[in-house]
NUMAR-199221 format. One line per field, with one value per residue: residue number from 0; residue in one letter; x, y, z of N, C-alpha, C in turn. Coordinates in nm, 2 decimals, m for minus. Layout:
# NUMAR-199221
seq	NUM:...
type	A:...
n_px	X:...
n_py	Y:...
n_pz	Z:...
ca_px	X:...
ca_py	Y:...
ca_pz	Z:...
c_px	X:...
c_py	Y:...
c_pz	Z:...
This chain:
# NUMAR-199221
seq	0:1:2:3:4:5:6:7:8:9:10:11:12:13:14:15:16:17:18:19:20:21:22:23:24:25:26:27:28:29:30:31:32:33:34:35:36:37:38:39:40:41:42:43:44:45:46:47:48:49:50:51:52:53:54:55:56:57:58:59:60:61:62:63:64:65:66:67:68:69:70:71:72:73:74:75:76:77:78:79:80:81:82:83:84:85
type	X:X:X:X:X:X:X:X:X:X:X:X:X:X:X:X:X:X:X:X:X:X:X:X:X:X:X:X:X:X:X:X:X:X:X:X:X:X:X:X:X:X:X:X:X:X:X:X:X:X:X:X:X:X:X:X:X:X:X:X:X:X:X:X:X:X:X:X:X:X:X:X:X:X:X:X:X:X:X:X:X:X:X:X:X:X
n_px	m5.26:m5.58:m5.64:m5.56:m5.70:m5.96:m6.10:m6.31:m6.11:m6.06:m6.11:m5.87:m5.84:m5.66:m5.60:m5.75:m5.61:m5.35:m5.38:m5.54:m5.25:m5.09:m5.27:m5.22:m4.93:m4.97:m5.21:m5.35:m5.16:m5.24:m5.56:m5.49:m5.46:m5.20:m5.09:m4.88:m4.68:m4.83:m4.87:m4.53:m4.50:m4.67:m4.51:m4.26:m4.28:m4.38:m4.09:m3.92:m4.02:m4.03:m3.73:m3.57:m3.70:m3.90:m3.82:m3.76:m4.01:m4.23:m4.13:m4.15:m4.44:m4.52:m4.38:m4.46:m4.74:m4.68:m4.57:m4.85:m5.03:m4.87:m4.89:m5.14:m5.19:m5.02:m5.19:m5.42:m5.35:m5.31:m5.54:m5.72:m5.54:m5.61:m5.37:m5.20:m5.34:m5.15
n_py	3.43:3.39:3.59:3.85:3.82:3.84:3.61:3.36:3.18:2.83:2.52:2.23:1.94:1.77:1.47:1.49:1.70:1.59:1.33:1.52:1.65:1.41:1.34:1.56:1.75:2.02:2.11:2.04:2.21:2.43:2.43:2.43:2.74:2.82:2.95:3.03:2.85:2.57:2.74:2.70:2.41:2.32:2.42:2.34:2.04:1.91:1.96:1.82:1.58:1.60:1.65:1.43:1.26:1.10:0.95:1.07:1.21:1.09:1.16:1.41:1.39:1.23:1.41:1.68:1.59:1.48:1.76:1.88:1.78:1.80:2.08:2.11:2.02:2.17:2.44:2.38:2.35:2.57:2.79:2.78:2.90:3.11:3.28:3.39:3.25:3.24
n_pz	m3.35:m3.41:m3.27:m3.40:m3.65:m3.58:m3.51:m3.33:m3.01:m3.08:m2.93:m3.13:m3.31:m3.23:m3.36:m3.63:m3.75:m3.81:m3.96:m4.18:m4.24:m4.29:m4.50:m4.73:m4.68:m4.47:m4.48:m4.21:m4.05:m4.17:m4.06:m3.77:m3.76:m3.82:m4.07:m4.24:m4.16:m4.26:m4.53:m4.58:m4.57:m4.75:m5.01:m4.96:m4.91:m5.21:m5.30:m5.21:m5.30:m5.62:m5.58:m5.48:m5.64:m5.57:m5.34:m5.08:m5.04:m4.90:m4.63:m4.53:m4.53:m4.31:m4.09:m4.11:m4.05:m3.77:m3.69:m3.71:m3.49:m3.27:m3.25:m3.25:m3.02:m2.86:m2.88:m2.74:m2.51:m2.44:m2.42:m2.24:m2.04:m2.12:m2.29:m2.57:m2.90:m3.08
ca_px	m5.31:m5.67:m5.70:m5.56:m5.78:m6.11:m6.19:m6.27:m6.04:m6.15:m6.02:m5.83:m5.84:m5.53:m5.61:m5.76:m5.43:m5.26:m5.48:m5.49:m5.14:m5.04:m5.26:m5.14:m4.89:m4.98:m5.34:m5.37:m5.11:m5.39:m5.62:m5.45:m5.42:m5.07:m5.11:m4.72:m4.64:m4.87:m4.76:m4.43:m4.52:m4.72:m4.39:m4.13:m4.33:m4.31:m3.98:m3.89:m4.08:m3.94:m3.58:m3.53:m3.74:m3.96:m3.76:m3.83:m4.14:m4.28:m4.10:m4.24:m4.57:m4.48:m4.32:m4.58:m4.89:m4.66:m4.63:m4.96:m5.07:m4.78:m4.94:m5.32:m5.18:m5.04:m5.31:m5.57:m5.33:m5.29:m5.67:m5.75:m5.49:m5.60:m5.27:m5.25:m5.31:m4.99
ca_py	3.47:3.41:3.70:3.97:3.81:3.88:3.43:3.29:3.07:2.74:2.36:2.20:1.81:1.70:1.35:1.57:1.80:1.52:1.34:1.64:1.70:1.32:1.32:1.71:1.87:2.22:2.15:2.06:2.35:2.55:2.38:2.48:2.85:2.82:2.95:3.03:2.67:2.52:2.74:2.60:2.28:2.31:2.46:2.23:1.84:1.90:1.95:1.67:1.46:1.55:1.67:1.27:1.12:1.02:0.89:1.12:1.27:1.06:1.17:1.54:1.36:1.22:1.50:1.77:1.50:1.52:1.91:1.96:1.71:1.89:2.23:2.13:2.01:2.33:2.55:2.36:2.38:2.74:2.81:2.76:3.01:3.25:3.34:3.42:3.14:3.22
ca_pz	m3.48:m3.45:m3.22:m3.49:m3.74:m3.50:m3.54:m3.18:m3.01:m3.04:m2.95:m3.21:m3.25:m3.27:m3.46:m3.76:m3.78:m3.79:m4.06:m4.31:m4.29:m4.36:m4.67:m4.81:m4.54:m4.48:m4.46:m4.11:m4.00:m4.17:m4.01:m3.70:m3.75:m3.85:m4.20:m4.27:m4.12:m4.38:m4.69:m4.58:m4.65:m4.92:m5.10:m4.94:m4.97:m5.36:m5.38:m5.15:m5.38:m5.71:m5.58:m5.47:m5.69:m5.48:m5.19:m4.96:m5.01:m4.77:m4.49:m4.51:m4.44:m4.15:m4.00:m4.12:m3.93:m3.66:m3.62:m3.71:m3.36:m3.17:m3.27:m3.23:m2.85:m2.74:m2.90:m2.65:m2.41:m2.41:m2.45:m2.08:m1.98:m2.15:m2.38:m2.72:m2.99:m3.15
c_px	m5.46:m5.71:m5.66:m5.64:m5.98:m6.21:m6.17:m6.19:m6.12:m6.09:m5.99:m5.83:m5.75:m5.49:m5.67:m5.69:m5.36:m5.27:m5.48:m5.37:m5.09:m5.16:m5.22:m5.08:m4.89:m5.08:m5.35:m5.30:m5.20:m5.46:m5.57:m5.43:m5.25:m5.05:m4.91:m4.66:m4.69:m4.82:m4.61:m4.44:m4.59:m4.58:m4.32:m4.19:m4.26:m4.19:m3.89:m3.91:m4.04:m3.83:m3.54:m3.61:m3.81:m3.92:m3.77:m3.92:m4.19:m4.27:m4.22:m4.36:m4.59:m4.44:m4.44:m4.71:m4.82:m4.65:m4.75:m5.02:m4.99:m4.85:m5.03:m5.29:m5.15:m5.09:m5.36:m5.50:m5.31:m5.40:m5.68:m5.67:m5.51:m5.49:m5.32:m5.26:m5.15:m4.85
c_py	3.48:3.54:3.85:3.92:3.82:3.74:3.41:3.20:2.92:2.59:2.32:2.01:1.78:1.56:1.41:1.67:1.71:1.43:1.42:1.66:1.58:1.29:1.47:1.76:1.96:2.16:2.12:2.11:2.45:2.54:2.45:2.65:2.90:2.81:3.01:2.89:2.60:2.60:2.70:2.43:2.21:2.34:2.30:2.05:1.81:1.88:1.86:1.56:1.47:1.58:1.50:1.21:1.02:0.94:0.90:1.17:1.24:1.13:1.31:1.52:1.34:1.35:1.66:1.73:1.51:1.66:1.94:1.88:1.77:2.03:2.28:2.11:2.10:2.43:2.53:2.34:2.52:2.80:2.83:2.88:3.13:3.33:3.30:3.26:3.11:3.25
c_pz	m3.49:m3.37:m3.25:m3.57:m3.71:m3.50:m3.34:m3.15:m3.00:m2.99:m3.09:m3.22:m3.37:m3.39:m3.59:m3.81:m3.87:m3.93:m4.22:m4.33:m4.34:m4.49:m4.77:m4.69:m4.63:m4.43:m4.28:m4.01:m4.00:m4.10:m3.84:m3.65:m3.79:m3.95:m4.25:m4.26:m4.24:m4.52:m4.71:m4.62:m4.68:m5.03:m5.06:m4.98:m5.09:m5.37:m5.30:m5.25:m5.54:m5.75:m5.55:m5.56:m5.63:m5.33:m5.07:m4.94:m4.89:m4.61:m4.42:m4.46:m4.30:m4.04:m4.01:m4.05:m3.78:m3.61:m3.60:m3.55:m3.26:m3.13:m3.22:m3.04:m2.75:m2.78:m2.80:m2.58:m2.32:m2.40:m2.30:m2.01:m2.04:m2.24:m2.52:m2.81:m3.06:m3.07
């Protein structure tokens, strides 16, 4: 993605992906270049959080901090070879 949008590739640090997405997921999908990933969940958290009533919201955090650290790991692992970001 960043190489249709004309942005240089750059390293990603994975512990601030990870970070931003457990306090708003999405943001450190965005953060990542993974701007669909993140409007995903920016829509879905919410409605975790007031389709249960709170019960599950949480989880979404979790699991949004964890893609976004999965995401940022094989960006900067793909970087070096030379292939696309996305």
């Amino acid at each position: 993605m960043c190489y249709l949008l004309g942005m240089a590739a750059t390293r990603k640090d994975p512990g601030l992906a990870a970070v931003l997405s457990l306090i708003v997921p999405g943001v450190g999908q965005i953060y990542n270049g993974d701007f669909l990933r993140g409007i995903f969940w920016l829509i879905v958290t919410p409605g975790f959080w007031i389709g249960t009533g709170g019960v599950f919201g949480w989880v979404c955090h979790v699991i949004a901090a964890w893609t976004a650290h999965r995401r940022a790991n094989w960006h900067n692992y793909r970087l070096p070879l030379g292939l696309p970001a996305s």
